[in-house]
N, C-alpha and C positions, 0 to 999 in steps of 0.2 A: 732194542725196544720192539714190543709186538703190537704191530700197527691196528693189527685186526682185532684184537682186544681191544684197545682200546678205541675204537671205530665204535666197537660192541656197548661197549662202554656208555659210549655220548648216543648210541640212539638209545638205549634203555632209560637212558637218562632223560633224555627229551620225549620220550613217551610217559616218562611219569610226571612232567611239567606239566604235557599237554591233557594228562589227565585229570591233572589236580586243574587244571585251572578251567577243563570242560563241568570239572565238580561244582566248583564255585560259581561258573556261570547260570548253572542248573537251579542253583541256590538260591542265587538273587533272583532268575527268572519268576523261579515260583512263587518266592516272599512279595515281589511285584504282583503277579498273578493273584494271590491269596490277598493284598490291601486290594487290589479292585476289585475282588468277590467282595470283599465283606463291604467295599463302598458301596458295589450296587445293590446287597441285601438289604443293606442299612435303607437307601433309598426306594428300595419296594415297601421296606414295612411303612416308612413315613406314605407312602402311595395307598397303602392297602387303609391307613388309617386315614387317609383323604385330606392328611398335611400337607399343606400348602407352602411353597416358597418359592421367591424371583429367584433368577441365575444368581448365584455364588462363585468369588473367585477364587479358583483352585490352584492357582500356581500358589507358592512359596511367598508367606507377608513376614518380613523381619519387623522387628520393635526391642524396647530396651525397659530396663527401671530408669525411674526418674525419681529425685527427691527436691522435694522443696520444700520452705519455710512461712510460717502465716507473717505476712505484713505486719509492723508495729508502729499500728495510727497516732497520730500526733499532733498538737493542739494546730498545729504552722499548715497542715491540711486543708484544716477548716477554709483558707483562704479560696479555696479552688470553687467551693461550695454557692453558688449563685442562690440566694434568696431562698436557704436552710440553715438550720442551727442544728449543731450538731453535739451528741456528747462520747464518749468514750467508755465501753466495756469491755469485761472480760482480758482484765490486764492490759490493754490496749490493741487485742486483737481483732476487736469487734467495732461499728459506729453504729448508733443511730441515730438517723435524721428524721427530722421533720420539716414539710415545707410548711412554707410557709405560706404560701396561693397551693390550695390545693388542685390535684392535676385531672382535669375529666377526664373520661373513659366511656368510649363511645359501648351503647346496649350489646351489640356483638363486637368483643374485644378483640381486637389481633396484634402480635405483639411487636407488629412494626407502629404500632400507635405508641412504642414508651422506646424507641429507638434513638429520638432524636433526643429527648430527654437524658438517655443514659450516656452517648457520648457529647454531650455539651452540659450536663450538668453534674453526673457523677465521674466518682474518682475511679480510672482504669476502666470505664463504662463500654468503651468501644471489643473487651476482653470479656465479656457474659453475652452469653444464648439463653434463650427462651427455655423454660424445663416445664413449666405447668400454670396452669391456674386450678385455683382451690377456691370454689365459691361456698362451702362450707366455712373454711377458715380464712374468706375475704382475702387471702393472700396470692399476690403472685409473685412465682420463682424462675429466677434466671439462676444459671451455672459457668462459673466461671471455666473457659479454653487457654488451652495450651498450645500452640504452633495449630490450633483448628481440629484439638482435641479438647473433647467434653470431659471435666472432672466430673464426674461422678457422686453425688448422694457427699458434695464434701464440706464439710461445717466451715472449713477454713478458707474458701475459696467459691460465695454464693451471694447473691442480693434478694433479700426477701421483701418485697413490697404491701404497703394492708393498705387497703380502701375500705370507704366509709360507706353506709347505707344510699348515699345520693352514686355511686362509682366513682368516687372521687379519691385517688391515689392521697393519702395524707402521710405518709412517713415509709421510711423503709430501716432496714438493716444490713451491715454488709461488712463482709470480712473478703481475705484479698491472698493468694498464695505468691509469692514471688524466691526470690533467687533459685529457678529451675539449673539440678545439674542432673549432666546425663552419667547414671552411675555402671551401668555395663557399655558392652559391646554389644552392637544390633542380634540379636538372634530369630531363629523362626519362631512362631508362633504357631498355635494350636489353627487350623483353618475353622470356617464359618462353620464347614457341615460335623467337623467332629464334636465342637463345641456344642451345634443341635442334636446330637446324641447323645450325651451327657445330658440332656434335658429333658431328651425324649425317656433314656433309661431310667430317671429320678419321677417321672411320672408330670414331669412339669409342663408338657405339652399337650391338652388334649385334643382326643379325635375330631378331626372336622375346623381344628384350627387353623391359622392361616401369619403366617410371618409376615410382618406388612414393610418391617424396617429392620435394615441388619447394619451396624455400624460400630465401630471403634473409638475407646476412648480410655480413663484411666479412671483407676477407685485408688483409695490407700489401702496400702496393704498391711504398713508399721505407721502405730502413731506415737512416734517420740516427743517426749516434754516441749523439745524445740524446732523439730521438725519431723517431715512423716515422708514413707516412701509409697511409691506411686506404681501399680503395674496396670500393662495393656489390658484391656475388660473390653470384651464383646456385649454390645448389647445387641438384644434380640426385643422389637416391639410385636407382638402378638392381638392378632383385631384390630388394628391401631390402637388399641387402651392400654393392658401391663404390657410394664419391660419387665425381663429376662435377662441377669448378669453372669457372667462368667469370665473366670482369670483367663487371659487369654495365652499365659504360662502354663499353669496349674494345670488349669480341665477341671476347675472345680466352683459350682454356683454360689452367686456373692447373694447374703439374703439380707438386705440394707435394711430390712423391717427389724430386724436383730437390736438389740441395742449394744452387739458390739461386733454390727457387721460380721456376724458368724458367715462361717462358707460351706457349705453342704458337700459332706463329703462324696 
């Protein structure tokens, strides 16, 4: 056996390992290199366009689909209902109530004024946040949470309140999502600032604006007959006044104005 040969052999050998694998380090080096040019580009134009936004966290956010089912309200309900009468819509997906003492509302509304109300007299009341008030259509909207995630723009999962010309809360409406299951495994999610490039690149962001609230929550994505699937959505508040949605999968804008939740490619 010829030693020296094969001595020959294993360093040739090990000089071609160590060069494939100084290749590949090269490789990754730069594709590193090139994601943080293009982060800090991205971050100049939004500087050059005088956009605004708080610190974003840039490590790695896992999240999953979720699917759930609308509630199917029931006459045996009513019981829970303190000094309202209630009836049943929309196949039993829907209530509405009316009180019966109607509820003041103080002249500057805030919407821990209908807090105590929601969990001591509505049903699952302590599971809705605050989404808006609309003094055009006398209505105010709470959104029903998930583990301290906001549903989204979701019919099946909201309490719409109307008051009267005195501010006086007189009826509401409400639908309810329950049996939440978790239908993947956690995965990453799109981070806060690519998702603001997607927004910036659709022209949905103009110069001089300013991101006031960036937070996480869930839209549908499928609306099946008997249940709808759920994925992670970035909201993006702008001015404090519009939100800004996006799949936080995708990388693609949710336009809830749509009447069927189109997403912008």
């Amino acid at each position: 056996m010829d030693w020296s040969k094969i001595k020959t052999i294993f360093i040739i050998t090990f000089l071609i390992l160590d060069v494939y694998l100084l290749f590949q380090f090269m490789k990754i080096r730069d594709a590193n290199k090139y994601e943080v040019a293009n982060e800090a580009s991205f971050e100049e134009k939004l500087k050059a366009d005088e956009i605004q936004y708080n610190d974003l966290p840039k490590a790695p956010i896992k999240d999953q689909y979720l699917s759930a089912k609308p509630k199917i309200f029931i006459k045996a309900d009513f019981a829970k209902l303190k000094g309202q009468s209630a009836t049943i819509m929309d196949q039993g997906s829907k209530l509405q109530v009316t009180l019966e003492k109607p509820l003041q509302l103080s002249s500057k509304f805030e919407p821990a004024e209908l807090s105590g109300f929601l969990k001591e007299n509505v049903l699952y009341g302590e599971h809705y946040q605050f989404w808006e008030k609309d003094d055009k259509k006398n209505t105010i909207t709470f959104f029903q949470q998930y583990d301290n995630f906001t549903l989204y723009q979701n019919i099946n999962g909201m309490i719409t309140f109307t008051y009267n010309a005195d501010n006086q809360i007189v009826s509401y409406q409400q639908s309810y999502l329950e049996g939440f299951e978790k239908l993947t495994a956690k995965e990453d999610i799109l981070l806060p600032l690519k998702a603001i490039e997607t927004l910036h690149q659709k022209g949905m962001l103009k110069p001089k604006s300013k991101i006031t609230k960036v937070e996480l929550g869930y839209s549908t994505l499928i609306q099946l007959a008997a249940s709808q699937v759920l994925a992670p959505t970035w909201r993006f508040v702008v001015n404090d006044k519009e939100s800004l949605f996006v799949n936080a999968f995708e990388g693609q804008i949710i336009d809830f104005k749509s009447d069927e939740n189109s997403k912008v490619e």
